[in-house]
C-alpha angles and dihedrals in degrees: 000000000000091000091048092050092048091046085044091045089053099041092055091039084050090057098044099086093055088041091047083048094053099044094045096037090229111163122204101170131284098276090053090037081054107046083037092055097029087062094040084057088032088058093036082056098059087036086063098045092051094052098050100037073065096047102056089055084079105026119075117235096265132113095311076069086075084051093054100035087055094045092051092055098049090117095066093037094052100057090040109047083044084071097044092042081057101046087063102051093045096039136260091276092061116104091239089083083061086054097062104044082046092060105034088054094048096052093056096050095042088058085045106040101033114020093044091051095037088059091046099055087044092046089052087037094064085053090260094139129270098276131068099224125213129178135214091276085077087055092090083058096048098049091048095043080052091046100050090046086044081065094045092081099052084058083048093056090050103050095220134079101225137184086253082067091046088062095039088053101037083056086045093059092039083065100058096044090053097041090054088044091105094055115113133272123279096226087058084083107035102122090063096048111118121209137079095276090073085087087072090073092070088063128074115274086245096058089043090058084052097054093040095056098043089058089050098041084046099044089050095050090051095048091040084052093036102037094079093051110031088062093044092049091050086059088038087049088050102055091034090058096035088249137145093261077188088064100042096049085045083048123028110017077070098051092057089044100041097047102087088055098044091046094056086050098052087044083059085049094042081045089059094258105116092156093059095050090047089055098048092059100050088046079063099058091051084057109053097023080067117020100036099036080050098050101055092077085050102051086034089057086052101054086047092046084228135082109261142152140249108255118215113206121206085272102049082042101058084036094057083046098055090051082046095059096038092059096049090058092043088056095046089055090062096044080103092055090237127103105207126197101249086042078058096041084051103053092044082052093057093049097044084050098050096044087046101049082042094064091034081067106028083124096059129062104182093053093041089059086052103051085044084053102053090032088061087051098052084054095057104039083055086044089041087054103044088048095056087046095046098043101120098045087047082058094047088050094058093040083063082053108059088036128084113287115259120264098198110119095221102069119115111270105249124215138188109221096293103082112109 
């Protein structure tokens, strides 16, 4: 309990300078206003995660799992939605509509092509093999993470994210929910869980919902007081540097908002439960590959006071494209319910190629297109091949779907999103 106050203590103390910022109305230049409000969403973040991780020890995994699972990535929504929101204010020429499809994109291919890799090396690292294993209890979370990049490409083909995809994805993810509600209850596994809100357990249950609520209640009023700007410090950063404030919003904006999730995985992996972690993280690409991409046209359609759509130019196209096809080899790597280290190492080397070749020509539109382009094609000609070798264990995969949910207890916890 000791450990969790102090982690509480130095989360909250992090975000007082962006919070201090934002109630005075200080200014102290876009790169301070950034770092200062990056670490204020950064420590809401970890807030969240803490509260939540404590939260599903005594929910069952139902639809309150939706609930969870969007409070957890508020981080990422908030930053996000703030761009659509503003897209929509300022029209669908602005470039704020850039800056949502930048960051939205870049969250999903950071989780892919860096936090799936990063679990498996430290998995290998600790002398656990040199495989991350899953069973056909992750099978619910492979087949909706196919299904909802499947869509994607019907988003890529029309060019728009509209509020028709909202409701396709947020089915999508409905589905999933529903399908994992049998699933048992967090708490049956409490006393594995690794993470500093395990000392909650010593308390009543009365004074666990309390704590509980108040990080909540806390992490949200520092995102609501740090998303604005924080986002408009990152452009401001940007311009200021004579950087690519595209780049920076696809880059780094996720890397403040993502960490809290990344770092309670690696604590399954460092706990020996590298299966968990794994899990997590693809429950959290469920998450944000449905109900985020989904809700841009909606918060776009609020900022505009009418309902609209997303556009996709031929740069945000190519760019959602690219995550599209990411996703579908990353998938297809899974299809045998194992992540290996060189499937790790190459994902990791993907990433590392198309960030690299993304800030070579940042200069260049045209070229970049292109490289985005033939990027998104490798991707599919690696995903095309291991389909075709893996058919009949993607069948079996779906077969483990429609059917009833396992009841061995040794199957991996799933989570949506909301595990921390």
């Amino acid at each position: 309990m000791r450990r969790f106050l102090m982690l509480v203590a130095a989360a909250v103390l992090a975000a007082l300078p962006g919070v201090g910022l934002r109630l005075t109305g200080l200014q102290v230049g876009p790169i301070g206003e950034t770092v200062s409000f990056g670490a204020a969403i950064l420590s809401a973040g970890f807030l969240l995660s803490w509260g939540a991780e404590a939260a599903e020890r005594h929910v069952s995994v139902g639809l309150i799992v939706a609930v969870v699972a969007l409070v957890t990535v508020l981080p990422e929504y908030a930053v996000d939605l703030y761009y659509a929101y503003q897209a929509g204010k300022a029209g669908p020429d602005s470039q704020y509509v850039h800056y949502a499809a930048a960051n939205m994109t870049g969250a999903n291919r950071l989780l892919v092509g860096l936090a799936w890799p990063l679990l498996v090396v430290l998995h290998w690292l600790r002398g656990g093999g040199r495989a991350v294993e899953l069973t056909r209890g992750n099978a619910v979370e492979i087949i909706s993470l196919l299904v909802a990049s499947l869509y994607a490409f019907v988003i890529v083909l029309k060019d728009t994210i509209s509020l028709l995809d909202l409701a396709v994805l947020v089915a999508i993810f409905a589905a999933y929910v529903w399908r994992v509600r049998g699933a048992p209850e967090a708490g049956a596994d409490e006393d594995e869980e690794p993470g500093p809100a395990a000392a909650l357990s010593d308390l009543p249950l009365r004074s666990q919902w309390a704590v509980m609520a108040a990080l909540t209640l806390v992490a949200c009023a520092i995102i609501l007081v740090s998303a604005e700007p924080f986002a408009e410090a990152m452009v401001s950063s940007g311009r200021l540097l004579g950087l690519n404030e595209f780049l920076l919003i696809q880059w780094l904006a996720p890397l403040a908002s993502e960490a809290p999730a990344i770092t309670v995985a690696i604590l399954f992996v460092l706990a020996g439960r590298a299966a968990n972690g794994l899990g997590a993280l693809v429950s959290d690409k469920i998450n944000q590959w449905t109900l985020l991409v989904g809700m841009l046209p909606l918060a776009m359609s609020a900022g505009a006071g009418a309902v609209t759509a997303l556009p996709l130019d031929a740069r945000q196209g190519e760019e959602f494209f690219l995550t599209a096809a990411q996703s579908l080899f990353a998938l297809a790597l899974l299809l045998r319910l194992r992540l290996g280290l060189w499937s790790g190492l190459t994902l990791a080397g993907l990433f590392g190629i198309q960030v690299g070749l993304a800030f070579w020509y940042r200069s260049d539109e045209a070229r970049t297109i292109t490289t985005l382009s033939a990027l998104a094609w490798v991707y599919l000609g690696l995903a095309a091949i291991l389909f075709v070798l893996n058919g009949r264990r993607l069948a079996a995969l779906v077969r483990a779907v429609v059917s009833e949910l396992p009841s061995d207890a040794t199957r991996a916890p799933r989570s949506t999103g909301g595990r921390r």
